[in-house]
PLY file of the C-alpha trace (Angstrom):
ply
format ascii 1.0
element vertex 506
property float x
property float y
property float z
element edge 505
property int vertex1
property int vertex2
end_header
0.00 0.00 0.00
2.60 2.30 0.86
5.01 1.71 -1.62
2.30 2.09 -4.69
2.04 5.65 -3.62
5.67 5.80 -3.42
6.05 4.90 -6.94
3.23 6.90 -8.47
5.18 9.91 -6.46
8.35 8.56 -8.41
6.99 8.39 -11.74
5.10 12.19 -11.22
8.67 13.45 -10.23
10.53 11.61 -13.43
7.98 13.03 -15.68
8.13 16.59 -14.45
11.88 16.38 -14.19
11.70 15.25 -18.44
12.83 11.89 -17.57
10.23 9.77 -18.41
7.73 9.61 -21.35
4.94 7.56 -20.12
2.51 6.38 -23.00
5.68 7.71 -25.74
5.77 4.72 -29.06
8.40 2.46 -28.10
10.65 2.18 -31.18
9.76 -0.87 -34.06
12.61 -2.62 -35.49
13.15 -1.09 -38.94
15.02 -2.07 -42.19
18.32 -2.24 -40.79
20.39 0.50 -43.11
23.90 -0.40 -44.49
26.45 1.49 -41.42
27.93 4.87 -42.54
30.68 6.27 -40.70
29.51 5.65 -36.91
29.91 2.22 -35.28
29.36 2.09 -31.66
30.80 -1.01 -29.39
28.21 -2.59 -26.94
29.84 -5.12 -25.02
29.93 -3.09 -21.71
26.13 -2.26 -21.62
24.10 -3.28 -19.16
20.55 -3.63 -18.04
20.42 -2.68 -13.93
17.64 -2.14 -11.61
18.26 1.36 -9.81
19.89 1.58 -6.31
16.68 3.35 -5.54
14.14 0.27 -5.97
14.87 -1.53 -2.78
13.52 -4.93 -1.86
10.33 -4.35 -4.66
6.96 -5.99 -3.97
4.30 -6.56 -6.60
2.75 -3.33 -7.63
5.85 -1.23 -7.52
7.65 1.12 -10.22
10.78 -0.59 -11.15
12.76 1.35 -12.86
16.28 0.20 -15.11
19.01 1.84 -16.32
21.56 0.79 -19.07
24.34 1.22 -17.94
28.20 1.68 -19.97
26.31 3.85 -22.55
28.49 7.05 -23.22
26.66 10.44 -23.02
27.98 11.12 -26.91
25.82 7.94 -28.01
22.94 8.69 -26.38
21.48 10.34 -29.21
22.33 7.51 -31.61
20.10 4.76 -30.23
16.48 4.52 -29.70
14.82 2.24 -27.48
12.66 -1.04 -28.67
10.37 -3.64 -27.51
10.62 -3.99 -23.52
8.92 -7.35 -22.54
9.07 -9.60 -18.68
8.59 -13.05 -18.08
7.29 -13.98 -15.07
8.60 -16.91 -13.57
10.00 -18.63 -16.41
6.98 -18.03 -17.99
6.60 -16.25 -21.86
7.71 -13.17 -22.30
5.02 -10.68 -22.97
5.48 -7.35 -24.47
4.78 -4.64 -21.26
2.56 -2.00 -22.94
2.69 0.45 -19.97
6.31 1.34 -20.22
8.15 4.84 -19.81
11.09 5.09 -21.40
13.96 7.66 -22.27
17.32 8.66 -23.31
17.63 11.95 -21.80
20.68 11.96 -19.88
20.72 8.36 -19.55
18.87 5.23 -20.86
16.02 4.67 -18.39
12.91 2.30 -18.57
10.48 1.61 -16.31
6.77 0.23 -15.06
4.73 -1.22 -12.80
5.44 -5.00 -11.72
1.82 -6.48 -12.35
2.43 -9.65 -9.72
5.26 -11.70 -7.52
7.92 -13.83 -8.76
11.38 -13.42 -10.40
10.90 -11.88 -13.43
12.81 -11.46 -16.46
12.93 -8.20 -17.88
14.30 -7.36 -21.91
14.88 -4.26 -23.77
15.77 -3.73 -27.13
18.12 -1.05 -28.35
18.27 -0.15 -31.95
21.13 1.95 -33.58
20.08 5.25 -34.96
20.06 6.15 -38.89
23.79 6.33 -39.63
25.02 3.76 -37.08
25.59 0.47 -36.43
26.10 -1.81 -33.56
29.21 -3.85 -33.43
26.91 -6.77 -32.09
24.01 -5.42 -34.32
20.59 -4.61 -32.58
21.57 -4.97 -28.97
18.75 -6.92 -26.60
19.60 -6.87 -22.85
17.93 -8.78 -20.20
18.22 -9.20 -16.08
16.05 -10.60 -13.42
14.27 -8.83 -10.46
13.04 -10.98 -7.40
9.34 -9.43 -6.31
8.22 -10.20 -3.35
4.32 -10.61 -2.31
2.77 -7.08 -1.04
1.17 -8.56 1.87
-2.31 -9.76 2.93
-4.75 -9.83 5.27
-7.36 -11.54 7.02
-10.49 -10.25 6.84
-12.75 -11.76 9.98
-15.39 -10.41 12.68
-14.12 -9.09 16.17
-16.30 -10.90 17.77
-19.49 -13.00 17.21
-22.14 -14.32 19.54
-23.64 -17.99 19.77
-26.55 -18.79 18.25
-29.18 -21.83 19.26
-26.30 -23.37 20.38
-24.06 -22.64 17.44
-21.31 -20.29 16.64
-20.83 -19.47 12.69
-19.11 -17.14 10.95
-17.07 -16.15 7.35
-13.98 -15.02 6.41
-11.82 -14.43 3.80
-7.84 -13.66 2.74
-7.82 -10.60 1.42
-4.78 -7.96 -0.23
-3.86 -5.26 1.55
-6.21 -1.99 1.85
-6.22 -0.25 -1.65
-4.08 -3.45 -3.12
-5.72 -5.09 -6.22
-7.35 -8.64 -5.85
-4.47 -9.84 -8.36
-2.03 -9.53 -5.87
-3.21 -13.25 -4.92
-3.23 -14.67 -8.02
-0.86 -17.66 -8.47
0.09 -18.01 -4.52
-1.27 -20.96 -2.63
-2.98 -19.66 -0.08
-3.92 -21.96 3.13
-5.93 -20.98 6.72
-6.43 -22.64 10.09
-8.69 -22.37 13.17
-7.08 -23.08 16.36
-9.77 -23.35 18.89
-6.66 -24.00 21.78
-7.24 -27.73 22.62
-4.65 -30.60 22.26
-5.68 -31.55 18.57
-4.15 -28.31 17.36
-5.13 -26.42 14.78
-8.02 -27.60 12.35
-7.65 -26.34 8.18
-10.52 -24.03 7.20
-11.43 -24.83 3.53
-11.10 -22.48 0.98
-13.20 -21.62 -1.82
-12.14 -19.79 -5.28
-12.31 -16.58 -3.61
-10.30 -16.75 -0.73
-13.19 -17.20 1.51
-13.93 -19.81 4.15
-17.06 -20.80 6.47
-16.38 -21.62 10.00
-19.36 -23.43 11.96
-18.77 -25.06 15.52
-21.08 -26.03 18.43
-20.51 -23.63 21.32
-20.16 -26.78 23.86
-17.00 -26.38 24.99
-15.45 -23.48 22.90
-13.17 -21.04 24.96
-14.05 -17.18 24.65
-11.03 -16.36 21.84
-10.28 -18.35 18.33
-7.09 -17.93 16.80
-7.03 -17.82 12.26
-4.16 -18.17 10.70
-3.29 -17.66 7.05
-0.45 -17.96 5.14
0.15 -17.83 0.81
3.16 -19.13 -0.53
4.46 -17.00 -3.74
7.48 -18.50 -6.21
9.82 -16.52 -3.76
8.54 -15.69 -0.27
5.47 -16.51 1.88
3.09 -13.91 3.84
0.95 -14.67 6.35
-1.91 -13.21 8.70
-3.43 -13.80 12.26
-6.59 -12.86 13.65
-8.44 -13.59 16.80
-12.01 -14.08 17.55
-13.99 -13.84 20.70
-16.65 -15.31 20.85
-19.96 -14.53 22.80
-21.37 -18.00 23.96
-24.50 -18.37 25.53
-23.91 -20.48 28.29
-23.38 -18.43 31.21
-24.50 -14.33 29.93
-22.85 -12.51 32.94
-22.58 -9.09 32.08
-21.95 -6.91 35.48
-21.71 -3.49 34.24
-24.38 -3.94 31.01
-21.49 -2.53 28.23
-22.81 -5.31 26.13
-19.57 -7.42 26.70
-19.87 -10.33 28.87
-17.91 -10.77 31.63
-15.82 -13.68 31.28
-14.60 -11.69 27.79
-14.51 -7.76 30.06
-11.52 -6.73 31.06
-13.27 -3.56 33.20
-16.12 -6.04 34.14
-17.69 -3.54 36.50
-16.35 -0.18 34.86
-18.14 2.07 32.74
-21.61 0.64 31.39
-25.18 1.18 31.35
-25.03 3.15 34.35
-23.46 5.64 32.69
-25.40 4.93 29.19
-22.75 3.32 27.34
-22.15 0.53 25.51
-19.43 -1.39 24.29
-18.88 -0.31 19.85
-16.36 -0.13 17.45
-16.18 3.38 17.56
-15.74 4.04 21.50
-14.48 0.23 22.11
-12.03 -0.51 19.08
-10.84 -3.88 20.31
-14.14 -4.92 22.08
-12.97 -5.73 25.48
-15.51 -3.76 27.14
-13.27 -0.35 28.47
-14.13 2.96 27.21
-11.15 4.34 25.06
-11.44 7.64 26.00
-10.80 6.94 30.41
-10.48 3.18 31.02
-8.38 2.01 28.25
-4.87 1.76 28.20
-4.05 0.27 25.10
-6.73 0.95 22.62
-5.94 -1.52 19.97
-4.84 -4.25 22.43
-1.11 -4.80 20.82
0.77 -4.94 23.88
1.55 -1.47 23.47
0.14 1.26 25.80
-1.47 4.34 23.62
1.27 6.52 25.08
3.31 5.02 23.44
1.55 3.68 20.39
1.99 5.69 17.25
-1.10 3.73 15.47
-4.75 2.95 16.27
-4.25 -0.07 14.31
-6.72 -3.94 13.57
-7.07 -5.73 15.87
-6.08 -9.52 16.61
-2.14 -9.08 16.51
0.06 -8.01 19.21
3.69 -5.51 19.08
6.49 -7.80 19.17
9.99 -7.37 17.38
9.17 -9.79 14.74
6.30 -7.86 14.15
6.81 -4.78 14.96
10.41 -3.78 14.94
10.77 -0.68 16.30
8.06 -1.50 19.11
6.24 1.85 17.71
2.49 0.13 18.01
2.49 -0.12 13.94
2.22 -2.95 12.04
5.37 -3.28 10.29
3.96 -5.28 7.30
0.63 -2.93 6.71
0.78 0.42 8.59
4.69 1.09 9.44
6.45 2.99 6.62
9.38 3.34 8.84
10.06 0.21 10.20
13.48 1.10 12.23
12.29 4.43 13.07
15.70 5.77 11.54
13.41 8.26 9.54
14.53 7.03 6.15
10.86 5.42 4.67
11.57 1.51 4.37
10.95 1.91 0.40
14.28 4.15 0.32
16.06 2.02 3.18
18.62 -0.54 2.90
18.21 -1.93 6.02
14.72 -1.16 6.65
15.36 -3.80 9.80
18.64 -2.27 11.16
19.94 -0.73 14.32
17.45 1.44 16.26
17.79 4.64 18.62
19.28 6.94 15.65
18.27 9.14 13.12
19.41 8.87 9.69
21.54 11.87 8.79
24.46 12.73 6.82
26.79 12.99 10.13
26.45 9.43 10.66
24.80 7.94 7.42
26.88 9.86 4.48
25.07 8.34 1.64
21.40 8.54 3.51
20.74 4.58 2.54
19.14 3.74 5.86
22.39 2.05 7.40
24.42 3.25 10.30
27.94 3.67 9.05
29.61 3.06 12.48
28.22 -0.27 12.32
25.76 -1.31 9.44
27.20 -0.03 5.80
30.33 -1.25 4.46
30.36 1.30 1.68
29.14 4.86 3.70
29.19 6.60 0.24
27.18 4.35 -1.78
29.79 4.10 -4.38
30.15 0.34 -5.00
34.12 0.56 -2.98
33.66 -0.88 0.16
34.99 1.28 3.17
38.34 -0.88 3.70
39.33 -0.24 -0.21
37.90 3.35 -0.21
40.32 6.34 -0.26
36.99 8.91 -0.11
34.69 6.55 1.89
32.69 9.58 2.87
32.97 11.15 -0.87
30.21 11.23 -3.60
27.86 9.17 -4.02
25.80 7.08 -5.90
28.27 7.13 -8.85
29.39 4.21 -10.59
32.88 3.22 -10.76
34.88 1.96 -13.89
37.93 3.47 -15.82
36.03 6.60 -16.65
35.14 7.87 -13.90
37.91 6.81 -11.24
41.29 5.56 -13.21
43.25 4.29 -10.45
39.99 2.46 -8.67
40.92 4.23 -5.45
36.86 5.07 -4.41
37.49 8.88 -5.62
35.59 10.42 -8.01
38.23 11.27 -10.68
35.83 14.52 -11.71
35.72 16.07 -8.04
37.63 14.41 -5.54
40.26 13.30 -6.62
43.98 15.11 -7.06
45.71 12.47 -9.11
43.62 10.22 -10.88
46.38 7.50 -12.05
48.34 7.83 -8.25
51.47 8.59 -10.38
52.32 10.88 -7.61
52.01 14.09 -9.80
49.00 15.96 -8.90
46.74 16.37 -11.80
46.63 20.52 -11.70
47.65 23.24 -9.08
45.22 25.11 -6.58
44.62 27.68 -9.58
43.85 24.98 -12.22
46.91 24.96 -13.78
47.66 21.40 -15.71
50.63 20.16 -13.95
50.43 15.61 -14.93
50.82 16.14 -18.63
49.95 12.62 -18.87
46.93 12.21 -15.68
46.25 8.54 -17.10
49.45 6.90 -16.78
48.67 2.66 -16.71
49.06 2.17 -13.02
52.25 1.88 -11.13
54.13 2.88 -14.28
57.30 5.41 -13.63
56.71 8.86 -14.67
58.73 11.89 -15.25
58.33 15.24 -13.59
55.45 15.72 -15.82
53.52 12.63 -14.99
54.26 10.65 -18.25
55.72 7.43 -18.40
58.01 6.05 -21.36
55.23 4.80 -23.36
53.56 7.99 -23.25
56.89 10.16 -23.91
58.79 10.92 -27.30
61.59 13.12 -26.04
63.62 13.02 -29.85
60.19 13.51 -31.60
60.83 10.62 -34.17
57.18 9.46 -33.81
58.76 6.92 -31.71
57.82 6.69 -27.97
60.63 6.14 -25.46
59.58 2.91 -24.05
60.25 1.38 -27.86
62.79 3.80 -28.98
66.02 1.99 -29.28
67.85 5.46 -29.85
66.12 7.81 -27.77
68.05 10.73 -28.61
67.64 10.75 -32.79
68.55 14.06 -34.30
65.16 15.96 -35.04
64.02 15.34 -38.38
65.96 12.49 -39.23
63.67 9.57 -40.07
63.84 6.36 -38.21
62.51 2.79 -38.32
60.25 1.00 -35.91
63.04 1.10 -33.29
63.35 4.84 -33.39
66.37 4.58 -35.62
68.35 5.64 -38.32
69.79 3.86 -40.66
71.41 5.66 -43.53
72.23 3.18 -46.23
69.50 0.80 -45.74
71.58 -2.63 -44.60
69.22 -3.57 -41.49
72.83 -1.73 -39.12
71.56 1.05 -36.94
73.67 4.34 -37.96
75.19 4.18 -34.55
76.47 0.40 -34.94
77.28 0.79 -38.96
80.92 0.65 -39.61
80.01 1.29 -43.23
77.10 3.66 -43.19
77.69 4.43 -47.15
77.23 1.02 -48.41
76.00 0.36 -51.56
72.37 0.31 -52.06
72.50 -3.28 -53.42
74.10 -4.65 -50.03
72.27 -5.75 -46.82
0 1
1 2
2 3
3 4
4 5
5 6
6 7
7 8
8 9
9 10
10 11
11 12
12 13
13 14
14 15
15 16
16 17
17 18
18 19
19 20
20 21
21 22
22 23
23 24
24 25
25 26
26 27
27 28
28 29
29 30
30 31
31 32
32 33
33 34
34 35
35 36
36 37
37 38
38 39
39 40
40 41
41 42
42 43
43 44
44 45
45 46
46 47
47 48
48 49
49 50
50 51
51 52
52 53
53 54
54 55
55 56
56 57
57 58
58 59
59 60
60 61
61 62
62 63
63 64
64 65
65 66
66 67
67 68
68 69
69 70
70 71
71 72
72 73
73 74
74 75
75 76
76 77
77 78
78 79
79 80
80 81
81 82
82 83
83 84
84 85
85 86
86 87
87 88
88 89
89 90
90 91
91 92
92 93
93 94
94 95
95 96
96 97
97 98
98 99
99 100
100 101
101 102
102 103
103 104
104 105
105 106
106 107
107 108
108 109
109 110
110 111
111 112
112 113
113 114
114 115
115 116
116 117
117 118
118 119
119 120
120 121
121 122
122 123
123 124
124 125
125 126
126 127
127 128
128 129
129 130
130 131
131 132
132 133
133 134
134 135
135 136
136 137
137 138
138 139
139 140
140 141
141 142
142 143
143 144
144 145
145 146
146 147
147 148
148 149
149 150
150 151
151 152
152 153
153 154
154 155
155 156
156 157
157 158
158 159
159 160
160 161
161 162
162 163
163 164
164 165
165 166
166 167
167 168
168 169
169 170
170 171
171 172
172 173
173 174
174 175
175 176
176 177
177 178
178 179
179 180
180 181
181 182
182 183
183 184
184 185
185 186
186 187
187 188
188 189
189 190
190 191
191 192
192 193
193 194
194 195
195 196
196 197
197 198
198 199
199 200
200 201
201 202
202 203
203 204
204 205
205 206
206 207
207 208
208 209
209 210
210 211
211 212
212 213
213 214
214 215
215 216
216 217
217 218
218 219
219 220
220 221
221 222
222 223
223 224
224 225
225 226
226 227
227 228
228 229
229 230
230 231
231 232
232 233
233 234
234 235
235 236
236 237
237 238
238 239
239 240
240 241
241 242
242 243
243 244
244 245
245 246
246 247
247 248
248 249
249 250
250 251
251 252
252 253
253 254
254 255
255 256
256 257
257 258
258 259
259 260
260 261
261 262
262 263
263 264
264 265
265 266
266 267
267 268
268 269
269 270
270 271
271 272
272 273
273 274
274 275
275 276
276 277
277 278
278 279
279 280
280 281
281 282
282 283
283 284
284 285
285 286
286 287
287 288
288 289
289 290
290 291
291 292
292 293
293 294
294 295
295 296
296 297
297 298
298 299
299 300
300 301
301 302
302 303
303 304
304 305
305 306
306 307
307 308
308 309
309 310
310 311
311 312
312 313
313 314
314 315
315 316
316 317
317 318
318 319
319 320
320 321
321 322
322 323
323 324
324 325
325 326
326 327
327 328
328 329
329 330
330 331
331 332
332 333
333 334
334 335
335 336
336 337
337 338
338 339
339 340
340 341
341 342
342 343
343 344
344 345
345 346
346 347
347 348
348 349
349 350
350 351
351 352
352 353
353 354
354 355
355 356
356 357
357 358
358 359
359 360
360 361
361 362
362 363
363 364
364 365
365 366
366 367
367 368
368 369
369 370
370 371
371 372
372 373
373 374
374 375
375 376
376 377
377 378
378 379
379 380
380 381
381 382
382 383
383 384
384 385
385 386
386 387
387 388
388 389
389 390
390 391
391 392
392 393
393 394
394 395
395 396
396 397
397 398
398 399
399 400
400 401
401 402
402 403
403 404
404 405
405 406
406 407
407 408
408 409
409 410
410 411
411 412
412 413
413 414
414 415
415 416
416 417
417 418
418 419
419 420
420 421
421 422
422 423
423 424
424 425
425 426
426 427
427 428
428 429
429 430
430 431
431 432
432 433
433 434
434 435
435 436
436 437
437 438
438 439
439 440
440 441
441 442
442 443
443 444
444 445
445 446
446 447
447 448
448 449
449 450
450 451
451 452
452 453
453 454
454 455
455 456
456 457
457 458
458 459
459 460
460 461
461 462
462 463
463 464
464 465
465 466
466 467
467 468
468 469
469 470
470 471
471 472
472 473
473 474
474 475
475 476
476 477
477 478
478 479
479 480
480 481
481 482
482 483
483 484
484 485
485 486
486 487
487 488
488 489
489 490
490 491
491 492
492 493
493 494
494 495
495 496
496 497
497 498
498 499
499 500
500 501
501 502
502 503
503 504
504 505
């Protein structure tokens, strides 16, 4: 529930931001056009799910990225059919689909249901260009987890002639679509507390189950339980029932709740002309709200305390309710760790508690205490031990690009000398001072930051690491080796006893 409004927010900010076309004509494979002049190498692109889709549940935006596409060949690609297989299942062409090329290439949609699905996208090369693989189809998978469920069941329900019968059903979460259950395997049980154990509840084609027992015998509270098993987690529900049996009506204060099921048994009542309802009585134990009830919503956690008037039937524990807030993490907790970074946006979404998430002591604002949860504060793909900026920018993505030496420093901003050569790259005033700032690595440089491959100090065309006579006078020509040899015999002019041979001798 939460995270659907989360990803209609992300699409409205895309689209206003220009990102995102939603509804745009994806491109139809063409005639393919004999190349021109412009042939552009594809075998470092990739097809990634964005760092800021975290842990996505059916119904999300998921949103991909290509990455190892060059800002200059942006413009000469345009983006094809996108399809996703669910499950292994056929691929099927996702008609919903925003896609762009501004800036970067970015699609993205809604996932329709749980599973691991397969996602492909087409890229075809512009009028003018080729592909050095031709047209270029990339794929990845994406594990979706189930959105959640719920049991949908009375609070209470009173015997009847000696019988107690009521239905329920598994339901999606509020404002969740009834397709969010299609494909799980969904089961339900009635524990009624004795020795047997629980007792399976049988369900129909909708989810929804009948429960009819003779009140001999049947303690004041039921327990359901549901779970639904997806193809890659399992979500389940509990609920409790009391029930209002006829056997022995004792009702002291006349609040409409018997005794044996009142916890203020001789409080507030119809002395006082009130009665036990939803609406002044949310979990039906027969104390006012407003003056005799401590804990509302009967979680375990006292409404002082409770940040949510929540449904009944479950109660605040840590596997429930992480952060012991009195909202249920699965359905009404955005926050789970109380870290104030939403759980959609969090990397741990489970972690440490007691601290707020802040740039002082979470530098790259994922969710994760860096004194003790995130191995990579900056979010740069470097973990902390290898990082020389392990607070510097983040979310960047690091190849030979964007930080030559692989040091965790953003060659553009943060770092001084981007192939470690130990010549700074430029002075405080901008003034070039490594000649050559992307010397291979470990390579020995001169006092200008070039290395012998990178250096022709006789200007022969020659560079000193395979000049075999480094110090050629200018303008004579030379061979391969960076040499001269003035009568053509295969002797260097330096070794040639006889450098005025005759042509016809070698």
């Amino acid at each position: 529930m939460r995270r659907a409004v989360t990803a209609v927010a992300l699409v409205l900010t895309m689209l206003m931001a220009g990102c995102l076309g939603i509804g745009e004509d994806l491109a139809e494979a063409g005639p393919v056009s004999e190349p021109e002049t412009t042939t552009v190498e594809t075998g470092s692109w990739a097809l990634m799910l964005t760092d800021s889709v975290r842990n996505p549940v059916a119904g999300d935006l998921l949103i991909f990225t290509v990455n190892g596409v060059a800002d200059e060949h942006l413009d000469l690609l345009s983006i094809g059919q996108v399809t996703a297989a669910y499950n292994g299942g056929v691929p099927e062409t996702v008609l919903d689909v925003a896609a762009s090329t501004n800036g970067e290439v970015v699609v993205a949609f809604i996932a329709e249901q749980t599973g691991v699905v397969t996602i492909t996208v087409e890229l075809f090369p512009s009028d003018g260009v080729t592909f050095n693989d031709g047209t270029v189809s990339l794929s990845t998978d994406v594990t979706v987890g189930q959105a959640g469920l719920r049991l949908v069941v009375p609070t209470a329900v009173n015997a009847d002639e000696g019988l107690v019968a009521f239905t329920g059903r598994v339901a999606p979460l509020r404002e969740r679509p009834p397709s969010d259950l299609d494909g799980l395997t969904c089961t339900a049980t009635l524990d009624l507390g004795s020795n047997e154990g629980p007792m399976a509840l049988a369900l129909d084609d909708n989810l929804g189950f009948e429960v009819m027992l003779t009140e001999d015998g049947l303690p004041p509270l039921v327990t359901i339980t549901t779970s639904c098993i997806g193809p890659v987690d399992t979500a389940s529900d509990t609920r409790s029932v009391r029930l209002i049996l006829s056997e022995k009506v004792l009702d002291a204060d006349g609040d409409g709740v018997q005794d044996e099921l009142d916890r203020c048994p001789n409080g507030i009542g119809e002395a006082q002309g009130w009665q036990s309802r939803s609406s002044t009585d949310h979990d039906g134990d027969g104390c006012r709200d407003r003056d005799e009830d401590e804990d509302d919503d009967d979680d375990g956690r006292l409404d002082v305390d409770d940040l949510c008037l929540s449904e009944t039937g479950w109660t605040s524990t840590e596997n429930e309710d992480h952060d012991t807030d009195g909202c249920r993490d699965d359905s009404e907790d955005q926050d789970d760790d109380n870290d104030g970074r939403p759980d959609v946006e969090d990397a741990c979404p489970r972690g440490t508690m007691g601290w707020t998430s802040l740039r002082a002591v979470d530098w790259d604002l994922d969710g994760c205490l860096d004194s003790g949860e995130d191995l990579d504060d900056d979010d740069d793909a470097v973990l902390d031990n290898d990082d020389a900026c392990p607070k510097g920018e983040s979310a960047w993505i690091q190849d030979n690009t964007t930080d030559w030496d692989f040091d965790g420093c953003l060659d553009r901003t943060e770092d001084e000398d981007d192939d470690n050569d130990g010549i700074n790259d430029a002075d405080l005033n901008g003034t070039m001072l490594d000649m050559c700032p992307q010397t291979s690595l470990g390579a020995v440089v001169d006092e200008f930051g070039c290395a012998a491959d990178q250096r022709d100090s006789d200007e022969d065309g020659v560079n000193d690491a395979s000049d075999l006579c480094s110090s050629t006078p200018l303008g004579e020509s030379v061979d391969a080796e960076g040499c001269h040899d003035m009568d053509d015999d295969g002797v260097h002019m330096q070794n040639d006893v006889c450098p005025n041979s005759p042509a016809r001798w070698s």
